[in-house]
Backbone as CSV, one residue per row, in Angstrom:
resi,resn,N_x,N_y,N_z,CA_x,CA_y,CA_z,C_x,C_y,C_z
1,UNK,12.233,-81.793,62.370,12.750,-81.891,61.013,13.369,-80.548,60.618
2,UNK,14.630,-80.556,60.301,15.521,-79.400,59.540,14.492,-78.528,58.443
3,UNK,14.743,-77.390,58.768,14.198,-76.450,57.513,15.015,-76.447,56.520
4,UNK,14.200,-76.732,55.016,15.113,-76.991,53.918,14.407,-75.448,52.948
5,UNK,15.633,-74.721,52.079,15.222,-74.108,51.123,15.861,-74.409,49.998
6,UNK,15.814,-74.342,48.462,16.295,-74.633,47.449,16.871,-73.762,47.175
7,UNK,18.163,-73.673,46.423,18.944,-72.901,46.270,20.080,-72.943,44.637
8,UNK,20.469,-72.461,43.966,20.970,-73.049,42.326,22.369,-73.334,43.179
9,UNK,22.802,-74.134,42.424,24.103,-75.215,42.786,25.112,-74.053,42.802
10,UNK,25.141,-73.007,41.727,25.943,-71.831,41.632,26.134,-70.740,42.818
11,UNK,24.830,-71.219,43.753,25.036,-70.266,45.382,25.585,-71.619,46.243
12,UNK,25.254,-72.611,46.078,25.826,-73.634,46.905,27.917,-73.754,47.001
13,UNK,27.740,-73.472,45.600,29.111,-73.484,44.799,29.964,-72.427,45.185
14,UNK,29.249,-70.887,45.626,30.445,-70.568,45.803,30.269,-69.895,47.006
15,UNK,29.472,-70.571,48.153,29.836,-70.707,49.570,30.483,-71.693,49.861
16,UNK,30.762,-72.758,48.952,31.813,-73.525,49.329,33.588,-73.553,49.384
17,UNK,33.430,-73.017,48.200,34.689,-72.493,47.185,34.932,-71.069,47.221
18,UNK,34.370,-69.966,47.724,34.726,-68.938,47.604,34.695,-68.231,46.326
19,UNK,34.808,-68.745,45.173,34.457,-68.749,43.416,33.233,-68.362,42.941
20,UNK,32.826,-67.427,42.516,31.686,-67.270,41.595,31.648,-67.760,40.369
21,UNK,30.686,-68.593,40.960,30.133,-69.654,38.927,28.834,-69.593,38.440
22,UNK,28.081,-68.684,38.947,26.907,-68.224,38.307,26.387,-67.121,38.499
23,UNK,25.382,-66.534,37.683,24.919,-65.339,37.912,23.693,-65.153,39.228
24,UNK,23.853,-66.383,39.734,22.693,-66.663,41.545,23.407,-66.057,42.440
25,UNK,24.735,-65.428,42.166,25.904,-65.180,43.779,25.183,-63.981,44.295
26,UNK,24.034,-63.354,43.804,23.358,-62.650,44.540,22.201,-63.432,46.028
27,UNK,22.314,-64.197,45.438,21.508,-64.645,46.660,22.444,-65.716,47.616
28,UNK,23.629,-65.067,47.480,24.434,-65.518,49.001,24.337,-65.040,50.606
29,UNK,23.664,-64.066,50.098,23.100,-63.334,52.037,21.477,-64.380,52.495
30,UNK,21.094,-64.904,51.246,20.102,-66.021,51.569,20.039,-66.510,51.814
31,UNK,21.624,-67.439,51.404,21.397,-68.766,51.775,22.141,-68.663,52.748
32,UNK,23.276,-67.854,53.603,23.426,-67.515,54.978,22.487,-67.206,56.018
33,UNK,21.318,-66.744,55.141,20.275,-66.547,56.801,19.721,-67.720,56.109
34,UNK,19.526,-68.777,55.581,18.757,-69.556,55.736,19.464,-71.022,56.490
35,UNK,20.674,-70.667,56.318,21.265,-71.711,57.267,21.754,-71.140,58.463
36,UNK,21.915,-69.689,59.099,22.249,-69.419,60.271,20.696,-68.999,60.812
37,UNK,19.896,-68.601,60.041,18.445,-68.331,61.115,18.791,-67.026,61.445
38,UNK,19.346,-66.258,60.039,19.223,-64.791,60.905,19.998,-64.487,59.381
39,UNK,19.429,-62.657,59.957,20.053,-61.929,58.300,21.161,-61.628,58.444
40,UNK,22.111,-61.899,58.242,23.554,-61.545,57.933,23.993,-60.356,57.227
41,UNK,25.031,-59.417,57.866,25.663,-58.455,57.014,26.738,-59.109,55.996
42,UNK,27.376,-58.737,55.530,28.163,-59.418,54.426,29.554,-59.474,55.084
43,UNK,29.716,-58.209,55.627,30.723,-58.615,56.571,30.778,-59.830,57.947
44,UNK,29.785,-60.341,58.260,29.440,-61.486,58.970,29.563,-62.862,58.449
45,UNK,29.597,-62.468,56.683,29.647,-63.858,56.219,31.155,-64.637,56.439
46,UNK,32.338,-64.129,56.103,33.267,-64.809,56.593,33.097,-65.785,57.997
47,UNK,32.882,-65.416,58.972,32.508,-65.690,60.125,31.854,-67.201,60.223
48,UNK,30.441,-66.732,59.359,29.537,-67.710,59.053,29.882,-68.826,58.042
49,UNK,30.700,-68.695,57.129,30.858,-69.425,56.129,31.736,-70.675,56.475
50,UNK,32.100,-70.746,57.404,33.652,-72.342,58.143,31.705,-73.038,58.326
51,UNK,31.370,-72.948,59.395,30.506,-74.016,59.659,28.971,-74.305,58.578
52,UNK,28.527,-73.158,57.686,27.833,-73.245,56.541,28.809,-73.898,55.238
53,UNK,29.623,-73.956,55.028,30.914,-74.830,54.575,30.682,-76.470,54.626
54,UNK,30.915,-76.753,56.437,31.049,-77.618,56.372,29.919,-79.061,56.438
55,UNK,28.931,-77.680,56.514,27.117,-78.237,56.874,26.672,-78.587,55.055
56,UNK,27.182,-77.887,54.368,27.106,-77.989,52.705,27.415,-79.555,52.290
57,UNK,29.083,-79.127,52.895,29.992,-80.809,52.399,28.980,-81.938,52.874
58,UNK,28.677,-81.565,54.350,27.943,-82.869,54.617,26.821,-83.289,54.040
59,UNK,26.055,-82.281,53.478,24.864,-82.510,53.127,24.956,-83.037,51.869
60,UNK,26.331,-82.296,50.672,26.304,-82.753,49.331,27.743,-83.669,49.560
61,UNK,27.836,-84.185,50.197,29.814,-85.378,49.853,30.274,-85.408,48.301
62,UNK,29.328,-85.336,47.476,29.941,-85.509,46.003,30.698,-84.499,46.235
63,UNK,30.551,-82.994,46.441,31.244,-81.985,46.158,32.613,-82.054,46.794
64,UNK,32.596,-82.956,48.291,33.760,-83.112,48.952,34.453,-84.118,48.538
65,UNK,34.042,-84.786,47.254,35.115,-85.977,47.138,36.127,-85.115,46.190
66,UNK,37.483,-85.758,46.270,38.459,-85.635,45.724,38.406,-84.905,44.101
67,UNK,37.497,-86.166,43.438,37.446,-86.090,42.015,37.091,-84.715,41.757
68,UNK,35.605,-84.412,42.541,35.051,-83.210,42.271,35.573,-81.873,42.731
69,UNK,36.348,-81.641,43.692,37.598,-80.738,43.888,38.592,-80.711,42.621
70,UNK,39.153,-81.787,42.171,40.000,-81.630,40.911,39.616,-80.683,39.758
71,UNK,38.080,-81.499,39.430,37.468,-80.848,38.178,37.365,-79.276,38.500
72,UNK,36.989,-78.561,39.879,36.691,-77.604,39.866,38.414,-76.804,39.994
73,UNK,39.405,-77.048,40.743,40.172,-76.638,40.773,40.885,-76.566,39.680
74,UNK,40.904,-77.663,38.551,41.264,-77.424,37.085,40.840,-76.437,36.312
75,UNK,39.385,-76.259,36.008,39.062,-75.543,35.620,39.254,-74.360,35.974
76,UNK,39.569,-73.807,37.475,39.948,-72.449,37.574,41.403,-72.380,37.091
77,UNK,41.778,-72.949,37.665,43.321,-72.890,36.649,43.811,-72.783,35.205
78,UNK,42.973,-73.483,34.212,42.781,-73.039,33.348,42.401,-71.947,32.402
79,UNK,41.468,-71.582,33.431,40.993,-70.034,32.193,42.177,-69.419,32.791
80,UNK,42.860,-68.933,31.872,43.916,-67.629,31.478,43.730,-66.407,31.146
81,UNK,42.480,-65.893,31.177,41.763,-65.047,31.276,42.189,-64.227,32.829
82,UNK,42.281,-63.174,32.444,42.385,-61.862,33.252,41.500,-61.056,33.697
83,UNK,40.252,-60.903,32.834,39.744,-60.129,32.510,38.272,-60.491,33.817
84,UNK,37.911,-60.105,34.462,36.869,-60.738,35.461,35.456,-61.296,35.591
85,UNK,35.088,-60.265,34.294,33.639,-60.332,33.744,34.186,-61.686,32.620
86,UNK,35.177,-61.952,32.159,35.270,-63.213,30.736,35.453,-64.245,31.600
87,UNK,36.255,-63.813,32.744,36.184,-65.243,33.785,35.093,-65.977,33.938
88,UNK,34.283,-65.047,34.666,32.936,-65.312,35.198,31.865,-66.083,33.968
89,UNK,32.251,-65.512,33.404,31.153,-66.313,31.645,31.997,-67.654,31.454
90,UNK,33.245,-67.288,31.555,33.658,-69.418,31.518,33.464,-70.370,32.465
91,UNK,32.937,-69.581,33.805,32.709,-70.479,34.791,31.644,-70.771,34.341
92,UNK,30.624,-69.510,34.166,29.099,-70.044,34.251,28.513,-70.891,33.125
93,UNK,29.485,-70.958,32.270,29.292,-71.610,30.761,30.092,-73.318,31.514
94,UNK,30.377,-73.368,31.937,31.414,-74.929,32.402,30.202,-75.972,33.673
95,UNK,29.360,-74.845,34.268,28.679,-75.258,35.362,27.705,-76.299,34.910
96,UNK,27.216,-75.961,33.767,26.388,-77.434,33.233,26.823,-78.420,33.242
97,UNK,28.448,-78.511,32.417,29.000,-80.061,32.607,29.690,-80.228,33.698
98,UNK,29.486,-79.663,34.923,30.092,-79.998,36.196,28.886,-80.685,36.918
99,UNK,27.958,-80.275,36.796,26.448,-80.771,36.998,26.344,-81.849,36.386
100,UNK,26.238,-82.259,35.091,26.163,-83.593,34.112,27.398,-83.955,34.793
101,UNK,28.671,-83.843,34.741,29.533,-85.109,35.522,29.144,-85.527,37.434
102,UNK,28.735,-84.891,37.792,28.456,-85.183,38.987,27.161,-85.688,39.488
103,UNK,26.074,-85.522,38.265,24.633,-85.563,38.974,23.978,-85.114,39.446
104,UNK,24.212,-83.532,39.732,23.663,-82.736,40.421,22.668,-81.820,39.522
105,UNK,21.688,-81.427,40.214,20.223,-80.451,40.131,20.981,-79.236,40.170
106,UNK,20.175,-78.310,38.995,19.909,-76.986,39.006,20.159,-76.140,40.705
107,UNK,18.719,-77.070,41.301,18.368,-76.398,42.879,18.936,-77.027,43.528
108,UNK,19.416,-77.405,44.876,19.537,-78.121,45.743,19.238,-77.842,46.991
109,UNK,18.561,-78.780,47.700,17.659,-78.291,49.188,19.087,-78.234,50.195
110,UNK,18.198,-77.175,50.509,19.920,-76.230,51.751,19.561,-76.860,53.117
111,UNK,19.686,-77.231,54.206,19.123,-77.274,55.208,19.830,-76.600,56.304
112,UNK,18.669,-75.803,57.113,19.568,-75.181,58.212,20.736,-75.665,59.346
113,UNK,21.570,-74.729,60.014,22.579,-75.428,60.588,22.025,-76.031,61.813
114,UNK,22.614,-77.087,62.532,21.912,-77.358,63.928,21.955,-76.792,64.559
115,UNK,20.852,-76.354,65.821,21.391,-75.472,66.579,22.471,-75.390,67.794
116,UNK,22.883,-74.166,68.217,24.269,-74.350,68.588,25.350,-74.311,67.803
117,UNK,25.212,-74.648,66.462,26.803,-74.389,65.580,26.766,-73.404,64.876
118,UNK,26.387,-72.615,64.998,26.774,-71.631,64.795,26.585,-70.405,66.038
119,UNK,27.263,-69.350,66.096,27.163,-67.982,66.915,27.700,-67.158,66.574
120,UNK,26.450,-66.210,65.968,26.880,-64.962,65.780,27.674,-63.818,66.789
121,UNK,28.611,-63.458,65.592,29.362,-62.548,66.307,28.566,-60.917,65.760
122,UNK,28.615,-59.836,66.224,28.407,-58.560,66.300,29.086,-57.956,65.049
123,UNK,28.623,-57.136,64.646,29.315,-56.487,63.023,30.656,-55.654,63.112
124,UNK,30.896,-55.175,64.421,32.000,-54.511,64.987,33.304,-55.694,64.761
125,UNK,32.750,-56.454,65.433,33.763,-57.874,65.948,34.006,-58.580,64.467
126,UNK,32.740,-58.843,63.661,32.856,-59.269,62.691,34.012,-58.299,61.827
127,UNK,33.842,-57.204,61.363,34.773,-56.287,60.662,36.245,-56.348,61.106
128,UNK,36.441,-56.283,62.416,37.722,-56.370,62.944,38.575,-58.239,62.910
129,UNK,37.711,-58.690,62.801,38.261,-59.862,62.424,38.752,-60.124,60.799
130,UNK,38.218,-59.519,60.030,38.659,-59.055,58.374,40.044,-58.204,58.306
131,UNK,39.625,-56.943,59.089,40.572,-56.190,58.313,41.679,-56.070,59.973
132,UNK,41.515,-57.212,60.665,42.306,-57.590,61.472,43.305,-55.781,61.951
133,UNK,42.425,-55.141,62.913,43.285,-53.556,63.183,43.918,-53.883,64.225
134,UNK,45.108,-52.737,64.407,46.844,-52.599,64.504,46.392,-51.505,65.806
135,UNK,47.083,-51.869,66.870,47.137,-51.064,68.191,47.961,-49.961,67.649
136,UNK,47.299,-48.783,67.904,47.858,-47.463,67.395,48.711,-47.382,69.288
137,UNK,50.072,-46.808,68.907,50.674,-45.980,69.471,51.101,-44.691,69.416
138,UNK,50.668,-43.782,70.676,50.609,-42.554,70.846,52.438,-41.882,71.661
């Protein structure tokens, strides 16, 4: 049986989306070692996040249906806000009725990835895959 941990919809939310919508986005290195089985640097999370992504969708499909992509992609589009910290307060103020339209819990049980799908890469490898470096010529 899969190891499950609970997690606020707002860390689920924006390992999916990349978006911060609550004040939980601190515990995104959590819910990466709790679905890769290992502590993650932050620079590792890119890496990690395609198959913790797609282990999410499967587990929650509401979030992958259509409708619920709209609502969330509207709403970022909407705030006209610049400002990063006023952003962040209209997301986290909107997350209740994204929850009431969808049905979704506060927590939601995370379950780890299967094994084999995921493999960690090294923090070297990981970094250079980000900031993607340029063969110096001498």
């Amino acid at each position: 049986m899969p190891i499950k941990s609970k997690f606020h919809i707002g860390v689920v939310l924006a390992l999916i989306t990349g978006v911060i919508v609550s004040d939980e986005h601190n515990y995104l290195g959590d819910i990466f070692c709790q679905m890769t089985g290992r502590g993650l640097t932050s620079n590792e999370w890119p890496h990690a996040a395609k198959p913790c992504r797609a282990s999410l969708l499967q587990q929650y499909p509401i979030l992958a249906k259509s409708r619920a992509k709209k609502e969330f992609a509207k709403m970022c589009r909407s705030i006209k806000v610049t400002d990063q910290k006023e952003r962040q307060e209209l997301l986290i103020n909107w997350l209740p009725d994204f929850q009431a339209t969808f049905g979704l819990e506060d927590m939601l049980e995370v379950e780890a990835l299967p094994p084999g799908s995921y493999e960690r890469v090294g923090a070297f490898e990981a970094t250079n895959r980000i900031i993607k470096p340029r063969r110096i010529e001498v």
